[in-house]
Structures are given as structure tokens and as C-alpha cells.
C-alpha angles and dihedrals in degrees: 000000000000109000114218114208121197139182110226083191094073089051092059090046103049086049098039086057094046095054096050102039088107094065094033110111097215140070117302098199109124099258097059091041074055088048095050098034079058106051091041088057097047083054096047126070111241136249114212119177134173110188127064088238093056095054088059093046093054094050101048079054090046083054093069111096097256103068091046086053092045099053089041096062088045096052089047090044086043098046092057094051092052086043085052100040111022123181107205 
């Protein structure tokens, strides 16, 4: 039986810049949201789980303040490295 592994972390991330591209100071094509996405989840631990249940699990977590806080400050750290240095 072939294991899938995901990181709901990827998942928070994705959302949490979408949400907040309106407010972000720096380019929204694709390849800099992939920039930023990127270099947020490099600075961020990850979260792999393998069940359903554990998905669920993991998000409720991702849910407490903290986390919110946590992948905030990245996107905003994140989004000024892609606005110094773009790629595209």
C-alpha cells in the first residue's frame, strides 16, 4: 500500500498568501507568490501527515493564534525578499 505524505503546512501557507496579497508590497504574478510561498516554507517547521484524521488534526492545531502569527511574519519577511530581489 503506497503511503502519501503531506504537509499540511503547504496547504496554510498557500491560503494565508492568498488572503493577504492585497496588502503584500511587492509583485503578485505566480513566480514571485512561488518565491515567497518558498522562502516562508523554508523558514517555517513543517507539518507531514499521512492519515485523514491527521490532516484534520494538524489544521485544527494550525487554527491556535500562534501559528497564524508565525506564518504572518514570514509572508511579510518573505514578501520583502522577493520585492528586493525578483526573479522574473
Amino acid at each position: 500500500m503506497e503511503i502519501a505524505f503531506q504537509n499540511v503546512m503547504e496547504t496554510l501557507v498557500f491560503n494565508k498568501l492568498h488572503n493577504m496579497l492585497h496588502i503584500l508590497d511587492c509583485c503578485h504574478c505566480e513566480k514571485c507568490q512561488k518565491d515567497i510561498a518558498a522562502y516562508t516554507l523554508n523558514s517555517l517547521p513543517s507539518k507531514y501527515v499521512v492519515t485523514h484524521q491527521g490532516e484534520l488534526y494538524s489544521r485544527a492545531e494550525a487554527l491556535k493564534l500562534q501559528y497564524e502569527t508565525d506564518i504572518t511574519t514570514a509572508l511579510l519577511r518573505s514578501a520583502k525578499i522577493v520585492k528586493d530581489h525578483p526573479r522574473h
